[in-house]
N, C-alpha and C positions, 0 to 999 in steps of 0.2 A: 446127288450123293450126299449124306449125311456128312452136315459140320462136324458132329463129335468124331468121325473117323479120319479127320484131317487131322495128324499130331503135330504136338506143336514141340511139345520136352524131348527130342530128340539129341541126341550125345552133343551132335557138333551145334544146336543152342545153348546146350548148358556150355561148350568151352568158349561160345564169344559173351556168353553173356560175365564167366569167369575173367577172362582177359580183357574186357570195359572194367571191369572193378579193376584191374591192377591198374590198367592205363590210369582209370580214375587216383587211384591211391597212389601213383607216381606224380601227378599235375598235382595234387591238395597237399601232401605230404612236403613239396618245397614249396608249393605256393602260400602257404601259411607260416611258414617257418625261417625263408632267406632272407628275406626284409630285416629280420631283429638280427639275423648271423650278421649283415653287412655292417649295420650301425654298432656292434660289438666289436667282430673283427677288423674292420679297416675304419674304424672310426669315420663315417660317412655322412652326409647331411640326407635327409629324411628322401629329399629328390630321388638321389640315387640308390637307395635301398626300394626304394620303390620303382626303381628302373629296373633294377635286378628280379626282381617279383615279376613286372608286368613286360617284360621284353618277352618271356616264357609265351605269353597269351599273343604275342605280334608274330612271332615265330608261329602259332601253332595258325594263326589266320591267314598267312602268306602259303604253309604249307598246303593249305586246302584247297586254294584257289586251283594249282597247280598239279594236286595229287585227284582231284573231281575231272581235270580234264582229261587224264594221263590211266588213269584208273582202268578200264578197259581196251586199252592201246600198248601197255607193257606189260598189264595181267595182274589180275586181285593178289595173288599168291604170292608172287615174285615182290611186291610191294609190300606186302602185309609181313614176309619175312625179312625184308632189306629193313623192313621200319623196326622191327622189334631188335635186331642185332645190334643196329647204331643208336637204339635204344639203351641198351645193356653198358655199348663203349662208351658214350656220352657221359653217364651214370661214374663212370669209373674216372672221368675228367674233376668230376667235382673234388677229388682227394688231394688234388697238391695246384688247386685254384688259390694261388697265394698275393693273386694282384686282384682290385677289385674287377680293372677291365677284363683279363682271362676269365671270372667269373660270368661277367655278363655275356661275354659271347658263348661260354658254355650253356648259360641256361637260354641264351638264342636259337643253338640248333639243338637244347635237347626240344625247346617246342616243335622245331620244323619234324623231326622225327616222331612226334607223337602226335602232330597235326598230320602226320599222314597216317598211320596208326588207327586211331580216332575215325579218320574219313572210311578206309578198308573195312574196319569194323562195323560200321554204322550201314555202310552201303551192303558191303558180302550177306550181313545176316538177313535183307529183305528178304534173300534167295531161298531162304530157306523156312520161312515164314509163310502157312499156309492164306494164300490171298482173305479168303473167306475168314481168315482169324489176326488180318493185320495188324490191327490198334491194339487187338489183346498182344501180340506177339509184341510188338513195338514197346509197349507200356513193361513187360516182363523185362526185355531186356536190358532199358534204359533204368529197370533197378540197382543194376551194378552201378553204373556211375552214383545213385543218388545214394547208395548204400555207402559206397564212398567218402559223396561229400560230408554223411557226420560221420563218418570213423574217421576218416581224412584227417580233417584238422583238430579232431578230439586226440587223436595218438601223437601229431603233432606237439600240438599243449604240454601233455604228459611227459613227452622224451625230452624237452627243451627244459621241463622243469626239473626232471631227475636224471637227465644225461647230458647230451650235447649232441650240436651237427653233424658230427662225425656219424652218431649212430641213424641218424635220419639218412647220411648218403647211404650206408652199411644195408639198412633195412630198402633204400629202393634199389639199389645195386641186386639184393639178392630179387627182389620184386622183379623185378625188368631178365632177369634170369630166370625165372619162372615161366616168364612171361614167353618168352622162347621156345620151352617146351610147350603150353602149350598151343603153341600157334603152328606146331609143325603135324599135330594130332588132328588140328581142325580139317575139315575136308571143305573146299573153297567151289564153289561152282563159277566156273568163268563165263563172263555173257562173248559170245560167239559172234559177232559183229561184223557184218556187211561192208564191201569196198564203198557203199554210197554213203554208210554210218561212218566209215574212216576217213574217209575225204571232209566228211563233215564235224569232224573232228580236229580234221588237223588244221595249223594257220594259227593267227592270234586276233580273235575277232571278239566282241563283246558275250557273243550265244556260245563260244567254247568255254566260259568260265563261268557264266550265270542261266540259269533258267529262267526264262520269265514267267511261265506258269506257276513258278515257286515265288514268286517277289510279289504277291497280295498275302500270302501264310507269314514271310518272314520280313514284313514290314508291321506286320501287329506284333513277332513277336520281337523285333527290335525295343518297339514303345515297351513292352512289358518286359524284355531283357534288363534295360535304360532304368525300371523301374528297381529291380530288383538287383542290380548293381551297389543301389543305395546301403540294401541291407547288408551285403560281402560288405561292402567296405567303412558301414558305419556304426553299423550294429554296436560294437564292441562301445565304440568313444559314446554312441545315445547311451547304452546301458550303465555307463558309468557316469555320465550327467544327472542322471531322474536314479541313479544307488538302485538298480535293479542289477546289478554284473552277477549275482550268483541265480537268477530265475534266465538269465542270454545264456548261461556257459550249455542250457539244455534247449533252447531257442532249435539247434538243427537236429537235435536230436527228435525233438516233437515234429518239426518239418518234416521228418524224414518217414516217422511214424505213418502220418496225415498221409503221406506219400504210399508206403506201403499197402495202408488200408484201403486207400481208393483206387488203385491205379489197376488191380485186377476188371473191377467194374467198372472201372469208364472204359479199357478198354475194348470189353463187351460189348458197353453200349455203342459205342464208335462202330465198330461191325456192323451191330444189329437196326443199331435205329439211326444211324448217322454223323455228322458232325458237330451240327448245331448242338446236341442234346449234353455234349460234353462242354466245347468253345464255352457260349454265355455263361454255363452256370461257374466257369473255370475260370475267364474275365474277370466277373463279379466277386467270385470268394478273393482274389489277389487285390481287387481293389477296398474293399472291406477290410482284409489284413490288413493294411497299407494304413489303413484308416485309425482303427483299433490300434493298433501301436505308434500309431500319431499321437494319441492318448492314455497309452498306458500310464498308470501311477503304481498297478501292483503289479508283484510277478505272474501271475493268474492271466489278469487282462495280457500281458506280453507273451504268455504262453497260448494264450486263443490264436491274439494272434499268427503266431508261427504257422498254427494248424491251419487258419485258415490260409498262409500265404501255403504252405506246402500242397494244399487240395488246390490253390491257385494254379501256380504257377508248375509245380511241379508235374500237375496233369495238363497243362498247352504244350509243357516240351514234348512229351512222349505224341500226344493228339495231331498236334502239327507238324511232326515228322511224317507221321503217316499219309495227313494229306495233302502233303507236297510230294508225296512218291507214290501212293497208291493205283494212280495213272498215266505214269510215267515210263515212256517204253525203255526198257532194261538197260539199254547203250545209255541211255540220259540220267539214270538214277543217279551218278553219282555227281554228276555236275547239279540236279535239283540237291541233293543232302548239302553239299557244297556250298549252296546260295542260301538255304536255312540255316546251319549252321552259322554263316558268316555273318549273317547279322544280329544274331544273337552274339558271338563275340565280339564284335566290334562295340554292340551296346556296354557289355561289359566291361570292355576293353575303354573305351572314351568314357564310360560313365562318371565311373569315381572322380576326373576330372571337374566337368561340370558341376556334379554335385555339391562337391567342393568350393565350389566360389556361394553355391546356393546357403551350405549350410553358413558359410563365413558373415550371408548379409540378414536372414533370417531366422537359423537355430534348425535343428533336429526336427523338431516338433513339425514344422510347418513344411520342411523337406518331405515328409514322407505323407502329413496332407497332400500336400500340391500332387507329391506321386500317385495316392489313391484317386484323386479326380480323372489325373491325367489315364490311368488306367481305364479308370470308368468310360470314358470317351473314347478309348480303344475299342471299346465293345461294341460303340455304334459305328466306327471304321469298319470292322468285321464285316456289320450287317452290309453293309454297300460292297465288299470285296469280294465277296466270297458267302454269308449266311442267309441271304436274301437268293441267290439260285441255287440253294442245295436242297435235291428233293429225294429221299433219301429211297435208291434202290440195293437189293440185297445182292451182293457180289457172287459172282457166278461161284462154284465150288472148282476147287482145283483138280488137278490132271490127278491120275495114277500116280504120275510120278512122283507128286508131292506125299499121295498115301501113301506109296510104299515105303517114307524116310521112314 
């Protein structure tokens, strides 16, 4: 059957891929913005404003573990709408958080609600992604969140500078209400699951919460998660060491660019010619950024590099989703999404720490050295995991079923 008759723009992708950008613009929107509310409003030491920020991302990684197992045992639907409602209520908590603890446990379970959220989304829309056009499908949809990350924290910026928090809960209160509707328009296909597939689901065993077929994809991209933690949380304080802060303030905007422009074609190529063909060269540009703005002195050089970390790192996310689920039988996907993901948050999530002590004994500069090396030798991890037995065949085309979406 011909590829081109397999669609991909189908209504219910345009609404998950609509609903990851809100999810997305709900997580960026306070995660850029509560750290300064806290140290304002309750006068707080730097710790705890950063507890506040980062409890959000421990929440959203606790939720996954839990929502990957559960996922086709309570039903995509039923979860995918419990997660947006208590989404919306959560949202509505933030308004008379007038201690800093009430705070932090709100922004606790707004993560566990959008880490399950997050998981529903990511897993439901394999469903509906023609096999034969995965990595394109995948690369499309994981635009919303990257579309996101710089409108995210650039609208952030702007409201904090010309308004206040209040209008940041206002604006994701009505976001997470949006979000509602459209999660009830989407049409969810449930994986139908065998007493042998439920038995082996149920229990608390190591293989109900991890996939190991997925733990060679989501341990390179730990290393390269770990790397790029560096730039969320340092970017700003480098930029204003080396007096580049007004060529950073467009740092995610050009990422985000680099992103949009490649991410059609790679994920073409991922289809057509394999994994390898995207992986290395995707490696290599993140650690070259990594490098180059180890370096920078002018805004130019700093805006290279963004490009090159956005054609980086922003094409392994999308690339290695796909290849940790593309042979993964249906009941399993969402525990594989579950174990990819997790380690990419957890890098995030501990990065900033470590980094921290790095930049405290050697400076900026030689942090995001050490990290462009450290990436580079990711790439030879790869070869040995996974890039050394991949010999690239052309995926069968899908059913009827999937033409007639």
């Amino acid at each position: 059957m011909n590829r081109t008759k397999e669609r991909l723009w189908t209504k219910d992708f345009l609404l998950f891929s609509v609903s990851a950008f809100f999810v997305g613009l709900i997580f960026l929107l306070t995660m850029t913005t509560v750290a300064e509310y806290v140290l304002s409003k309750f006068d707080a030491t730097n710790s705890s404003a950063g507890l506040a920020a980062g409890i959000f991302v421990i929440g959203v990684i606790i939720s996954r573990l839990f929502t990957g197992k559960y996922l086709d045992i309570i039903g995509r639907k039923k979860l995918l709408i419990t997660g947006v409602i208590f989404s919306f209520i959560i949202s509505l908590l933030y308004f008379p958080a007038e201690s800093l603890n009430f705070l932090i446990m709100v922004r606790f379970l707004h993560g566990l609600v959008i880490g399950l959220v997050l998981t529903v989304l990511q897993t439901a829309v394999l469903d509906i992604i023609p096999k034969a056009r995965k990595g394109e499908g995948i690369s499309y949809f994981s635009l919303g969140f990257i579309l996101a990350s710089a409108f995210g924290p650039f609208l952030g910026v702007v409201i904090m500078q010309y308004a206040n928090i209040i209008t940041i809960f206002i604006l994701v209160t009505i976001v997470s209400g949006l979000n509602i509707i459209l999660v009830f328009l989407i049409n969810i296909k449930e994986t139908h699951i065998t007493k042998e597939q439920l038995n082996e689901l149920k229990g608390f065993h190591v293989k109900d919460f991890f996939d190991k077929t997925a733990i060679p994809i989501s341990l390179i991209m730990f290393i390269n998660a770990f790397a790029y933690s560096g730039i969320l949380s340092f970017l700003a304080s480098y930029s204003k060491e080396i007096q580049l802060m007004s060529a950073a303030s467009f740092f995610f905007i050009i990422y985000s660019i680099a992103v949009f422009l490649s991410r059609p074609t790679t994920g073409k190529l991922l289809d057509t010619k394999g994994d390898n063909i995207v992986f290395y060269p995707a490696i290599l540009s993140l650690s070259v950024g990594l490098i180059v703005l180890s370096q920078a002195t002018h805004g130019v050089v700093l805006l290279i590099g963004a490009a090159l970390i956005g054609f980086g790192y922003g094409n392994l996310l999308s690339a290695g989703q796909a290849i940790v689920t593309k042979n993964t039988p249906n009941h399993r996907v969402g525990v594989a999404t579950t174990t990819y993901f997790f380690g990419i948050e957890i890098a995030i999530g501990i990065g900033p720490t470590f980094l921290g002590f790095f930049v405290s004994a050697f400076g900026f500069r030689s942090m995001y050295l050490i990290l462009g090396i450290t990436v580079f030798f990711s790439l030879i991890l790869y070869y040995f995991v996974h890039g050394k037995n991949q010999s690239y065949e052309k995926p069968v085309s899908q059913t009827s079923e999937h033409n007639s979406v």
